[in-house]
Backbone bond lengths (Angstrom), bond angles and torsions (degrees), N, CA, C in turn:
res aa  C-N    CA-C-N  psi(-1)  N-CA   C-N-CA  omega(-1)  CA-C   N-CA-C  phi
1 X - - - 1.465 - - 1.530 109.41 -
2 X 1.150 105.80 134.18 2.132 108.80 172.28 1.006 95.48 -53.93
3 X 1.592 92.10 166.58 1.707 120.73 170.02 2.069 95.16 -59.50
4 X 1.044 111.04 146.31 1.229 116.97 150.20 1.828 131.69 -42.67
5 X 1.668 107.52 116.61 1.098 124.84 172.32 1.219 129.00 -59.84
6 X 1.293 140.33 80.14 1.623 113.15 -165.32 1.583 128.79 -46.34
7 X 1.063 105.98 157.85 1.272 82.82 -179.88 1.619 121.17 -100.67
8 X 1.356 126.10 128.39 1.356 125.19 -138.07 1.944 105.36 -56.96
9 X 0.985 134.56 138.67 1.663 147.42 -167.16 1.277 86.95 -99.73
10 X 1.600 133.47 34.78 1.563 114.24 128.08 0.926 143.61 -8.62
11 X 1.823 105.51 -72.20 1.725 106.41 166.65 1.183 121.14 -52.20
12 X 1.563 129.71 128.41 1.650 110.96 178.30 1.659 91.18 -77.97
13 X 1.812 106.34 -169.62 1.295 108.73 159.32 1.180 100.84 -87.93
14 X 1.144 111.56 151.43 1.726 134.15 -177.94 1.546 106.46 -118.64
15 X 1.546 119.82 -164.07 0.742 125.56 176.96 1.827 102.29 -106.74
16 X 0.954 122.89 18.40 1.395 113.72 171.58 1.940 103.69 -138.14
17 X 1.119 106.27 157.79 1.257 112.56 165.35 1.369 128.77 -98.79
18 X 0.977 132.24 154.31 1.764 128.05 -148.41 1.548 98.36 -131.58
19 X 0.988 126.23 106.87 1.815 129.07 162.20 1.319 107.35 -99.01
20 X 1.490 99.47 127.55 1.774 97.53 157.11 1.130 106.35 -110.11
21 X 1.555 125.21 170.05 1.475 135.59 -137.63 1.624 83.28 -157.11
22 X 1.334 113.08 136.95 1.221 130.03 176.30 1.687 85.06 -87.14
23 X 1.523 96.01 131.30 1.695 108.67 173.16 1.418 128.82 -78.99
24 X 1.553 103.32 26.35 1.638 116.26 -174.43 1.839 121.50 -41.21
25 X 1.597 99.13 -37.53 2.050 89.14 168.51 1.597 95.58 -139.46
26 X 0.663 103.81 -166.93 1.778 138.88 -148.41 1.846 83.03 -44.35
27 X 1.322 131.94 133.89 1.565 126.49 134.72 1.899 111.99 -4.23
28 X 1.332 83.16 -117.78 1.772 107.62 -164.46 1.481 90.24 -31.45
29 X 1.529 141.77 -36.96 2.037 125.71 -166.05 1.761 86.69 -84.81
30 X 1.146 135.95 -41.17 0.881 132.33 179.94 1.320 127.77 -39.46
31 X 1.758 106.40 -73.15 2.053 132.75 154.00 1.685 90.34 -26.21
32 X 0.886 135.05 -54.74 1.481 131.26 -135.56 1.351 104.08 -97.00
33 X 1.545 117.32 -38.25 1.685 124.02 151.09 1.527 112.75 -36.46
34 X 1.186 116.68 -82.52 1.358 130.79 177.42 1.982 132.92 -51.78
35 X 1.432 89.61 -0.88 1.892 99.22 178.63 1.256 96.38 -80.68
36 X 1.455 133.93 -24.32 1.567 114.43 173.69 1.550 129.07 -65.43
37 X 1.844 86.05 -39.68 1.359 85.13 -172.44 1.735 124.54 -100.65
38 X 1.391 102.62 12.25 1.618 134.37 151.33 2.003 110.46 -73.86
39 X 0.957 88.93 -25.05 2.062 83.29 -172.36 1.513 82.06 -90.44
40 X 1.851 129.15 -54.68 1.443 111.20 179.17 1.605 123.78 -46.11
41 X 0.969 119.40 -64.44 1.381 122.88 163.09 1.842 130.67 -31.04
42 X 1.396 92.07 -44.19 1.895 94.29 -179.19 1.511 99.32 -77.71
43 X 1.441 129.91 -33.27 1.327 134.85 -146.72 1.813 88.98 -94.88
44 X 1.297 149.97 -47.19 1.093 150.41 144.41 0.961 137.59 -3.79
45 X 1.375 111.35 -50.72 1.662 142.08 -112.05 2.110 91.59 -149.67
46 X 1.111 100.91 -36.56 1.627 100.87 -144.18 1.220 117.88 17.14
47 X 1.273 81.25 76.45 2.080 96.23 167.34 1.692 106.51 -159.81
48 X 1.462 93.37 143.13 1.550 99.54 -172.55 1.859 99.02 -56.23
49 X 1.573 93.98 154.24 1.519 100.73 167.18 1.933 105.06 -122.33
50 X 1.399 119.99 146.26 1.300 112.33 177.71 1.670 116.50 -127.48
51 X 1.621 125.51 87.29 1.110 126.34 -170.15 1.272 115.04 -47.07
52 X 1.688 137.57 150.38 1.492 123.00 -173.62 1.288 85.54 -138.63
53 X 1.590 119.64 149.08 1.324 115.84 177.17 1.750 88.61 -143.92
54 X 1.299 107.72 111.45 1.705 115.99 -163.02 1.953 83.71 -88.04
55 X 1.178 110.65 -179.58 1.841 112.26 -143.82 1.651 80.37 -107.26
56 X 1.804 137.15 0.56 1.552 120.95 -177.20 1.256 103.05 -168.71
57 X 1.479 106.91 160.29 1.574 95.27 153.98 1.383 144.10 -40.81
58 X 1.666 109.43 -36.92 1.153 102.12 -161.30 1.877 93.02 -90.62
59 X 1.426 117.66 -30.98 1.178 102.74 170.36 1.594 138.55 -59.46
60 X 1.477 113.41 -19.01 1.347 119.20 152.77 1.209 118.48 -62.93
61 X 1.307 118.67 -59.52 1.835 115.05 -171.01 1.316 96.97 -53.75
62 X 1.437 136.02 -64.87 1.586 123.63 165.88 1.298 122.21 -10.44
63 X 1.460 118.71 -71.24 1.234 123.94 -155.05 2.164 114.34 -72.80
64 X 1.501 89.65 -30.44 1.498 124.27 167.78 1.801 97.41 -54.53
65 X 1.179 97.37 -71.55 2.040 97.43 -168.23 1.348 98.76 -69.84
66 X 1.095 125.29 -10.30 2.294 122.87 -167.97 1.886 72.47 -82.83
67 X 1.460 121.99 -68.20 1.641 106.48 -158.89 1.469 96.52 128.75
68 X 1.595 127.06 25.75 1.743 130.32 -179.16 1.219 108.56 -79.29
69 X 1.234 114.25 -34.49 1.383 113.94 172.45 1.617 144.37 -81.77
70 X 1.213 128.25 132.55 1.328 97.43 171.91 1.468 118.67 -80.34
71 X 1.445 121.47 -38.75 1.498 149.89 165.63 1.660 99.40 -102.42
72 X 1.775 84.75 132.82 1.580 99.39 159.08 1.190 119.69 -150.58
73 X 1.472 120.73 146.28 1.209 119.19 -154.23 1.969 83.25 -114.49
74 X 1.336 79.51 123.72 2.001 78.55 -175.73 1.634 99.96 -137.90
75 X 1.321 98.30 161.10 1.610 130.09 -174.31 1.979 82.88 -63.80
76 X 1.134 113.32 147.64 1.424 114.63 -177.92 1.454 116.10 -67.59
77 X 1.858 118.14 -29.46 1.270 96.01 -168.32 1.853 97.86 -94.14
78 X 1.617 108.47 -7.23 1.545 95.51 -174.02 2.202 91.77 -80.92
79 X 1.317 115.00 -13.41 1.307 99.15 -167.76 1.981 92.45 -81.61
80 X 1.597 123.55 -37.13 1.722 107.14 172.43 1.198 120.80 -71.39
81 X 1.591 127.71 9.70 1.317 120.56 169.35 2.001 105.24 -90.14
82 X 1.421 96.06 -35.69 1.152 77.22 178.15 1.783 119.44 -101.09
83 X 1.342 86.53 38.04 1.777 88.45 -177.35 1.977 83.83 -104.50
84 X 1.271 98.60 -37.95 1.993 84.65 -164.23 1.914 93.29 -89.59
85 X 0.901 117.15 7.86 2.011 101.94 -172.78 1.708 85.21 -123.01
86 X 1.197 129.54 -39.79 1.401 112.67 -163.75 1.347 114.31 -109.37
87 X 1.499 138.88 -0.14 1.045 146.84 -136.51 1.579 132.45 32.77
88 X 1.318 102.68 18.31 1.523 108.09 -176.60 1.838 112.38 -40.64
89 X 0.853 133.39 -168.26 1.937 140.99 -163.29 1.463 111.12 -150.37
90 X 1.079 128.85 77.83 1.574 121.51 -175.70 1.593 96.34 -68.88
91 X 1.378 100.21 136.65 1.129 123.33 175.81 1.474 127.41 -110.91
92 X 1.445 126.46 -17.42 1.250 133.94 162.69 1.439 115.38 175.25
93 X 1.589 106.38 155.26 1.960 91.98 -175.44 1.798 96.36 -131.44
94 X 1.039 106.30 158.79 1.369 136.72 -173.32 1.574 107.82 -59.56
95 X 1.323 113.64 103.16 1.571 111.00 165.72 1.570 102.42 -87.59
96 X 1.584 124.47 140.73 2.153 107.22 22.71 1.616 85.07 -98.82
97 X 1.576 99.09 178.83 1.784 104.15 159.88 1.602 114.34 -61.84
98 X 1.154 100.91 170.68 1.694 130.35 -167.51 1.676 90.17 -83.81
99 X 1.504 116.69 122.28 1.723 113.40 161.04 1.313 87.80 -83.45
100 X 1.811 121.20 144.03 1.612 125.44 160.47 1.655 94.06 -123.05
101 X 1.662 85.93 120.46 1.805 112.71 -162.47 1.559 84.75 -83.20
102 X 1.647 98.43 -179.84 1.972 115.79 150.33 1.526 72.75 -142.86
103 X 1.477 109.71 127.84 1.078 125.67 163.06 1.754 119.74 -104.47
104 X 0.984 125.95 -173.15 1.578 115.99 -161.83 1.784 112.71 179.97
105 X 1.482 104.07 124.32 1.579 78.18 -161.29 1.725 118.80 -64.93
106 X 1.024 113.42 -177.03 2.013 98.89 -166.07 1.616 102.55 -93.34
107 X 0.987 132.23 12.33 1.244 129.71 -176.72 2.039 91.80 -120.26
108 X 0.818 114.94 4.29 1.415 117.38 -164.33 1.664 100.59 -95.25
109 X 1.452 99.97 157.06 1.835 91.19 167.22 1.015 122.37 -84.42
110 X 1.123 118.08 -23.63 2.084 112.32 -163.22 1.917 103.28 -60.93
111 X 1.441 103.75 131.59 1.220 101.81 178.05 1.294 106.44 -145.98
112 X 1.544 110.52 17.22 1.173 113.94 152.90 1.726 112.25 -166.31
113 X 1.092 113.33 172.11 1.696 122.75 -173.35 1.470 118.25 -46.14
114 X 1.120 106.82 -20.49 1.895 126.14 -168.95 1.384 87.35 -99.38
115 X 1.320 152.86 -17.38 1.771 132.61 171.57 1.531 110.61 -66.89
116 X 1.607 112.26 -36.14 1.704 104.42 -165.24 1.119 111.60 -73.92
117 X 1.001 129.64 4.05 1.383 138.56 -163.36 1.765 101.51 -67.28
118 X 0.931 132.39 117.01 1.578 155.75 -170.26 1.460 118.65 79.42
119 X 2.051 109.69 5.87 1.528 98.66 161.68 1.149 126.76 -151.41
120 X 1.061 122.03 175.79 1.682 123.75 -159.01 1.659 119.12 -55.16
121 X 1.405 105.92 133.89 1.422 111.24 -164.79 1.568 100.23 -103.18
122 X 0.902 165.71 110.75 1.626 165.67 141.51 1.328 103.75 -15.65
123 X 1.059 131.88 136.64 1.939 138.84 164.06 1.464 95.82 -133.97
124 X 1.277 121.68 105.24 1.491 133.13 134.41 1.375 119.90 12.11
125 X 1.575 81.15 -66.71 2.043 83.48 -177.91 2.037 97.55 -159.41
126 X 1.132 112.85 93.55 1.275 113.02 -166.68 1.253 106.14 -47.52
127 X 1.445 147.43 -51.52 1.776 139.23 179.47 1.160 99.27 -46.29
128 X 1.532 137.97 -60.40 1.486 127.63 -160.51 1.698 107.17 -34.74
129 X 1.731 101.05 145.69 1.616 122.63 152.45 1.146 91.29 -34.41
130 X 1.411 126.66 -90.36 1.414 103.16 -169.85 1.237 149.89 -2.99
131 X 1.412 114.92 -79.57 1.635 145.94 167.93 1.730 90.04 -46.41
132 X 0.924 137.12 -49.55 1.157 134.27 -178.07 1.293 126.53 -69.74
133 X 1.311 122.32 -54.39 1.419 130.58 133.45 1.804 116.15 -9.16
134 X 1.375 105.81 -73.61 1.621 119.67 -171.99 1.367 97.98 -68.68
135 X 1.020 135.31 -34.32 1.800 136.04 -167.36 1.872 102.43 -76.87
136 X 1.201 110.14 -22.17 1.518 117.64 -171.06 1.470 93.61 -114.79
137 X 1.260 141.63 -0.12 1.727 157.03 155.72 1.318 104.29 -61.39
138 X 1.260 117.12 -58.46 1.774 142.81 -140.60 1.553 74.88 -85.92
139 X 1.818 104.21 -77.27 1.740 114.28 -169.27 1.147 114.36 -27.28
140 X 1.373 130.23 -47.77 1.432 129.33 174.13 1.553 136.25 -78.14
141 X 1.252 100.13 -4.61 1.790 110.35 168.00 2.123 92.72 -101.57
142 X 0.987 101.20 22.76 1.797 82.22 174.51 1.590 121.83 94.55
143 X 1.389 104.40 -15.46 1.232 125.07 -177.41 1.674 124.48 -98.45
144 X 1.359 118.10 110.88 1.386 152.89 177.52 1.311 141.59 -77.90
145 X 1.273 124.55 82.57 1.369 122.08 -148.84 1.564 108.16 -73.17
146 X 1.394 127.20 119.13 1.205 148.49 -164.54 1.454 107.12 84.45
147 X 0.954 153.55 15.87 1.580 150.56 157.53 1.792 104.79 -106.56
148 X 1.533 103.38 -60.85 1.406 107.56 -161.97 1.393 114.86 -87.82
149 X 1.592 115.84 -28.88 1.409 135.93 162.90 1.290 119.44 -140.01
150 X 1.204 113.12 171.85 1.509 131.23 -167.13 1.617 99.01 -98.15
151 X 1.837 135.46 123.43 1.039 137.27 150.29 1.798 110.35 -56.37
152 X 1.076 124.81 153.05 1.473 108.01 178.44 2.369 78.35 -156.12
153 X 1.185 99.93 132.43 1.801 97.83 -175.79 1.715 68.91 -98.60
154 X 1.474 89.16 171.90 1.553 123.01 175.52 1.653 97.09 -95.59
155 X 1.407 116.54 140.42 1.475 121.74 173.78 1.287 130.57 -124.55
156 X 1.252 145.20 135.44 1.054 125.55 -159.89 1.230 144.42 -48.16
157 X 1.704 111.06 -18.69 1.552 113.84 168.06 1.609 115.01 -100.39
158 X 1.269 88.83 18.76 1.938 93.26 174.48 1.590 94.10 -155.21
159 X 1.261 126.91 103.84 1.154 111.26 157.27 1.609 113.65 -105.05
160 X 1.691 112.02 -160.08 2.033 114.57 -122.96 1.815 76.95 -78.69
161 X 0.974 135.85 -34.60 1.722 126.17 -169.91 1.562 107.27 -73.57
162 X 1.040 130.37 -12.68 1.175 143.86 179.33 1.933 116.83 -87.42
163 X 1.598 78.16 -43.88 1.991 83.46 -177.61 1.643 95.25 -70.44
164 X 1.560 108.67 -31.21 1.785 102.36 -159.59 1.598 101.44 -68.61
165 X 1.210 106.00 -50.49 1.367 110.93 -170.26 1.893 112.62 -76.62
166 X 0.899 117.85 0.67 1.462 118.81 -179.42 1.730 97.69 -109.23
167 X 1.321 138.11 -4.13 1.251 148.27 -178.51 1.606 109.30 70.37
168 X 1.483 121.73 35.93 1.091 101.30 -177.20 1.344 111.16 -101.79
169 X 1.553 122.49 -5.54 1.073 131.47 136.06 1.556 128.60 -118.08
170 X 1.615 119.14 168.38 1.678 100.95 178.84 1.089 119.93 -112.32
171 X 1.704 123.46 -3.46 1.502 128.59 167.21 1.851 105.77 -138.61
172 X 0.982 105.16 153.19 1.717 114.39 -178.78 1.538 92.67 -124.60
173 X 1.813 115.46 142.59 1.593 128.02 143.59 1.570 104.61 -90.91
174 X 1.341 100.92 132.47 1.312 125.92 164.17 1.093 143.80 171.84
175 X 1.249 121.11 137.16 1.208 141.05 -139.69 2.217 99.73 -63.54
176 X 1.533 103.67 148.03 1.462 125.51 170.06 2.043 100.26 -25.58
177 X 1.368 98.79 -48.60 1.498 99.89 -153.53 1.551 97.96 -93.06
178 X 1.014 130.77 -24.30 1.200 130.37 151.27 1.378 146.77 -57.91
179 X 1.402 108.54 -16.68 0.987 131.69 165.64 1.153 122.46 -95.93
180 X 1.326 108.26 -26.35 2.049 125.32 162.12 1.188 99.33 -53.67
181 X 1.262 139.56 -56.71 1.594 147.57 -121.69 1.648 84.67 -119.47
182 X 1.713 138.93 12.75 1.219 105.06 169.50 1.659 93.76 -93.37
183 X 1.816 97.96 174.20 1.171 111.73 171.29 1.692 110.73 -41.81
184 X 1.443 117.84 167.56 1.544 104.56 -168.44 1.570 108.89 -112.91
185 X 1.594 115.46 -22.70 1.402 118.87 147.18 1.826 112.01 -56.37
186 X 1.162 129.42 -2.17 2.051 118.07 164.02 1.388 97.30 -97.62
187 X 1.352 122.64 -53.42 0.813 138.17 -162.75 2.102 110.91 -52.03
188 X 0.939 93.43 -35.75 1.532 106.27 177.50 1.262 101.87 -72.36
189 X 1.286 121.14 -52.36 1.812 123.24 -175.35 1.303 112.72 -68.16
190 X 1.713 125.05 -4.14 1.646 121.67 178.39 1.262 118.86 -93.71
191 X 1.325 114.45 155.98 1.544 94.99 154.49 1.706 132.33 -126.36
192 X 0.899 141.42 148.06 1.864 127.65 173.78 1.263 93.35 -42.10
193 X 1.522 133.07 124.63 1.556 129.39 123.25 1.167 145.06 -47.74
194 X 2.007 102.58 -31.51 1.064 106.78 -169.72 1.850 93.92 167.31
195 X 1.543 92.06 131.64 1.912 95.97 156.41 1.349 128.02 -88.68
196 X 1.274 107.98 79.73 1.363 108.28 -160.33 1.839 116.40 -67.74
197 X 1.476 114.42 -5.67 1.437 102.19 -169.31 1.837 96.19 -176.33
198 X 1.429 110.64 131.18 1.626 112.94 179.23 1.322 89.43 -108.91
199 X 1.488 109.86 113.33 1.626 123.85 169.82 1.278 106.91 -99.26
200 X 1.500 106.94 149.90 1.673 103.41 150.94 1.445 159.97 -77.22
201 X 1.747 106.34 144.82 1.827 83.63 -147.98 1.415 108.00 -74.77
202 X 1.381 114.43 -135.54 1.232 111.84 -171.48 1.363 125.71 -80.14
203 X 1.274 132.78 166.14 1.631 142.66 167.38 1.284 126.97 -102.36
204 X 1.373 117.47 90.60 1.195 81.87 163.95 1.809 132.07 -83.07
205 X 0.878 101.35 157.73 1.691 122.26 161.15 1.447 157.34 -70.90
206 X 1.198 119.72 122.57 1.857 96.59 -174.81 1.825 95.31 -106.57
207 X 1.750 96.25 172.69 1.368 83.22 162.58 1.046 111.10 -107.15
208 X 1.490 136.13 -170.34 1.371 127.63 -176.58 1.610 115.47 -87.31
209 X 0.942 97.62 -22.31 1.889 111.19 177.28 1.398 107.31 -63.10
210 X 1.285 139.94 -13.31 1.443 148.70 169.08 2.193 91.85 -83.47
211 X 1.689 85.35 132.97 1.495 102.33 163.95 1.543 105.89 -45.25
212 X 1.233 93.06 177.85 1.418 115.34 -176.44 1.193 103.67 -96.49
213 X 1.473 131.16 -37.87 1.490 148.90 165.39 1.648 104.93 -22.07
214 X 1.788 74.95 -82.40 1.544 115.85 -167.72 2.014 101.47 -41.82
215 X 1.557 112.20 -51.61 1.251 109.80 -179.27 1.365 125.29 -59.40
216 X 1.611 114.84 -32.38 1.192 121.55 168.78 1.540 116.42 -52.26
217 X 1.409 104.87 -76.22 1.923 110.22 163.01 0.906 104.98 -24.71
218 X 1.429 157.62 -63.38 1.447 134.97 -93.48 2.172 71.95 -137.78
219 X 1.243 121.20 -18.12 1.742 116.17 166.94 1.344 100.26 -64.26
220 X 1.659 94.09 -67.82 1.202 89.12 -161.13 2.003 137.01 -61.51
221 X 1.277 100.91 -2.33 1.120 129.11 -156.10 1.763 96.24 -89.67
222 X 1.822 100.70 -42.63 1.381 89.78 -168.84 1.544 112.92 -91.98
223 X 1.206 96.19 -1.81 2.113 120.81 175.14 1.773 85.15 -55.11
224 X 1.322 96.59 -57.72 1.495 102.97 -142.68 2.086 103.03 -76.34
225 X 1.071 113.96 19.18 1.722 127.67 -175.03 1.557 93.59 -64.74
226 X 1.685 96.53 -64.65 1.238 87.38 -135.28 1.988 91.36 -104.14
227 X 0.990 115.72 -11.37 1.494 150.85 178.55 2.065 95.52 -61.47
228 X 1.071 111.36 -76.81 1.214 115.99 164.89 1.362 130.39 -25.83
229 X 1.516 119.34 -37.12 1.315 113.84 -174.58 1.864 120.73 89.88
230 X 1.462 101.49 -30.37 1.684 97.57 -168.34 1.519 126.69 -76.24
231 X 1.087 131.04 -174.81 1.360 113.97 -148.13 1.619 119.63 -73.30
232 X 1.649 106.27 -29.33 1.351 114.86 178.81 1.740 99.25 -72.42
233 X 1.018 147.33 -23.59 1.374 148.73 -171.40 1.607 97.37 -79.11
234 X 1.258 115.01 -56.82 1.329 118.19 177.69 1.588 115.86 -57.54
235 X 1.408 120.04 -27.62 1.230 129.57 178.95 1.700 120.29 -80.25
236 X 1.464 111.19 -23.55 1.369 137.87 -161.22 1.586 89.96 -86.96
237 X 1.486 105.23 -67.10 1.268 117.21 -179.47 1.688 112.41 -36.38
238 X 1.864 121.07 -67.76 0.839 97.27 -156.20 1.335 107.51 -96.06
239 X 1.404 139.25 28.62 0.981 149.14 172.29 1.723 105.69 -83.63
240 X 1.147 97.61 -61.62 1.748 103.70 -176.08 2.215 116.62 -71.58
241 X 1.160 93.50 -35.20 1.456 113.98 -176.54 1.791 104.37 92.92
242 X 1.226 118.18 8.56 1.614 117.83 159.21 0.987 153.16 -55.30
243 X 1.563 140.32 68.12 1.555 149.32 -166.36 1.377 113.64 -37.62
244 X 1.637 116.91 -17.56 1.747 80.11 177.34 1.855 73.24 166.87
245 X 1.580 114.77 178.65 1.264 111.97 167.63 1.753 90.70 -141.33
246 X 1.725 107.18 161.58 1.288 103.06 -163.58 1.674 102.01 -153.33
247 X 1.370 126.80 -177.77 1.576 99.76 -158.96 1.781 84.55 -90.23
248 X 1.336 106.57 -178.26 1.243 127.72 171.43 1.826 113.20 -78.87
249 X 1.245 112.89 100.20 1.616 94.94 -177.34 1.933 95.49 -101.04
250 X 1.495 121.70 167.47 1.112 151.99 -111.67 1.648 93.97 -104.93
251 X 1.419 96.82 -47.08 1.891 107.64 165.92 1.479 113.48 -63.64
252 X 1.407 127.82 -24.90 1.230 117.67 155.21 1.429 134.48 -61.72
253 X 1.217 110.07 -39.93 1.471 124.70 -173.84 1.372 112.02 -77.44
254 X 1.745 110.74 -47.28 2.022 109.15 161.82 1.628 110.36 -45.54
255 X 1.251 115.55 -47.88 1.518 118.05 -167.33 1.754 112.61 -61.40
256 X 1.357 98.75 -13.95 1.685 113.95 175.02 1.557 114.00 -82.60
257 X 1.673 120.30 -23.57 1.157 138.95 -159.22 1.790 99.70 -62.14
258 X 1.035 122.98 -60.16 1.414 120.24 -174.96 1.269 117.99 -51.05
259 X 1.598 112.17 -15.56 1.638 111.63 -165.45 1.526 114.90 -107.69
260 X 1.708 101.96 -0.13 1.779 111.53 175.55 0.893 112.30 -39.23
261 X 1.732 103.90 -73.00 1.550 115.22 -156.70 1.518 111.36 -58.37
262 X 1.367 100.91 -48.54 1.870 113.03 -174.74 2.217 105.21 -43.30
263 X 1.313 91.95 -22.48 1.747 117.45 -155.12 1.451 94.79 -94.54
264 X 1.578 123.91 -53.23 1.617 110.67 161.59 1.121 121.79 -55.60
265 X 1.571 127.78 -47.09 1.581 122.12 -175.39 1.192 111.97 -57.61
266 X 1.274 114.43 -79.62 1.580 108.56 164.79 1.402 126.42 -26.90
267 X 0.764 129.86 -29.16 2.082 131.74 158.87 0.924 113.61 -86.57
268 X 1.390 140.49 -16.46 1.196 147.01 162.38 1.668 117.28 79.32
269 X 1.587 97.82 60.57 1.607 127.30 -173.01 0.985 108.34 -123.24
C-alpha cells in the first residue's frame, strides 16, 4: 500500500463543525440519535455543529476520503482505510463491541454454520464488518460464498427477517443492533444460532486539517459524553445503546488490517 494520501483540506475551517454519520438505520432515528451529542459539542465548543447523513455506504466512505468532514463517525474498517490512505486521526470508538450473530428462524433447522451449506444466507448489508466478519466465519468451517452457499443482501421491500421467515433464505449474519431494530413480530419468530464474532464498534475520526490542540479537546470531550453522567450523555446513551467511548488503542486498528483491501475493492479504491 502507498504512503498515505492526505486527504485534500478543501474544507476550510468554518465556523461550524461538520460530522458525518455512517447511514447504518433510517435518517430522521438516526438525526435524532445524534442531537444529544451535537448540543454537547456546540455547548463546549460554542460553535455550530452540522450532522451529515450521506444517502449509503458507499456515499459516506466517498465523502470521508474527498475530506467533507471534519468528524466522522465510520464503520471501523471504512474508518482504518481512511486512517492509512488519507491520514484521517481516530479519536475514539464506541464501547461495548458489536456481537455478529447467524440468526435462524426458531422453527428452522440450522443450528449451526455447517447446515447452510448449499443455501442462501441473507446479509443485512453485505459491505458491513460484519458480513465480512461472517464471510471469513463461514470460510473457515469449509464454507464458500458462491460455491458452498448462496450470498442473498437484504432489499428494501424484503428485508433479512422477512427473507428468513418467508424461506427465501435459512440463516442471516447480523449484527446485535440489527437484530434489535427488526420488526418485533420477526423478531419473536427468530432465533440466535450463534455469536459468532465480538467486532469493533465504531470510530470516530478527525481530519487532519484540525489542529492538534483542537483534536485533543474535541477526544477528550467526546470520552467525556457519556463518562460525565449529564443529561445529553444519558440521552446519547440510551438512544444509541452505547456504554461509553474510549481512545482507539493500536491492537484494535491491526485487527482491522485484513479487512482494508477487501474494504477498497468493494468501494472501488
Amino acid at each position: 500500500q502507498a504512503a498515505a494520501t492526505p486527504a485534500p483540506a478543501a474544507a476550510p475551517v468554518s465556523d461550524e463543525l461538520v460530522i458525518g454519520v455512517l447511514p447504518n438505520i433510517g435518517a430522521a432515528a438516526l438525526q435524532a440519535q445524534y442531537e444529544p451529542l451535537k448540543r454537547h459539542l456546540e455547548r463546549l465548543n460554542n460553535q455550530k455543529v452540522r450532522i451529515v447523513l450521506p444517502a449509503n455506504f458507499k456515499a459516506f466512505f466517498d465523502a470521508t476520503m474527498r475530506g467533507d468532514f471534519d468528524l466522522a463517525v465510520a464503520a471501523p474498517h471504512f474508518a482504518r482505510v481512511a486512517q492509512l490512505d488519507r491520514g484521517m486521526v481516530p479519536l475514539v470508538t464506541y464501547e461495548p463491541r458489536i456481537n455478529a450473530l447467524l440468526v435462524a428462524p426458531a422453527d428452522g433447522t440450522v443450528t449451526g454454520a455447517r447446515d447452510v451449506r448449499s443455501h442462501p444466507v441473507a446479509f443485512a448489508n453485505p459491505t458491513s464488518l460484519v458480513a465480512l466478519y461472517g464471510l471469513q466465519w463461514l470460510g473457515q468451517q469449509k464454507l464458500e460464498a458462491g460455491k458452498d452457499f448462496e450470498v442473498k443482501a437484504a432489499r428494501t421491500d424484503m428485508g433479512v427477517g422477512r427473507m428468513l421467515l418467508s424461506g427465501e433464505a435459512v440463516a442471516a449474519v447480523m449484527s446485535n443492533g440489527e437484530f434489535r431494530a427488526l420488526p418485533a413480530d420477526e423478531s419473536a419468530r427468530l432465533k440466535i444460532v450463534e455469536v459468532f464474532a465480538r467486532i469493533p464498534n465504531f470510530i470516530v475520526l478527525a481530519h487532519p486539517r484540525l489542529e492538534r490542540e483542537r483534536i485533543n479537546r474535541l477526544r477528550s470531550q467526546l470520552k467525556g459524553l457519556i463518562a460525565e453522567g449529564g443529561e445529553d450523555g444519558a440521552a446519547f446513551a440510551k438512544a444509541t445503546g452505547f456504554t461509553g467511548m474510549v481512545d482507539v488503542d493500536d491492537a484494535v486498528l491491526r485487527e482491522l488490517d485484513p479487512y482494508a483491501a477487501p474494504t477498497r475493492r468493494a468501494m472501488g479504491y
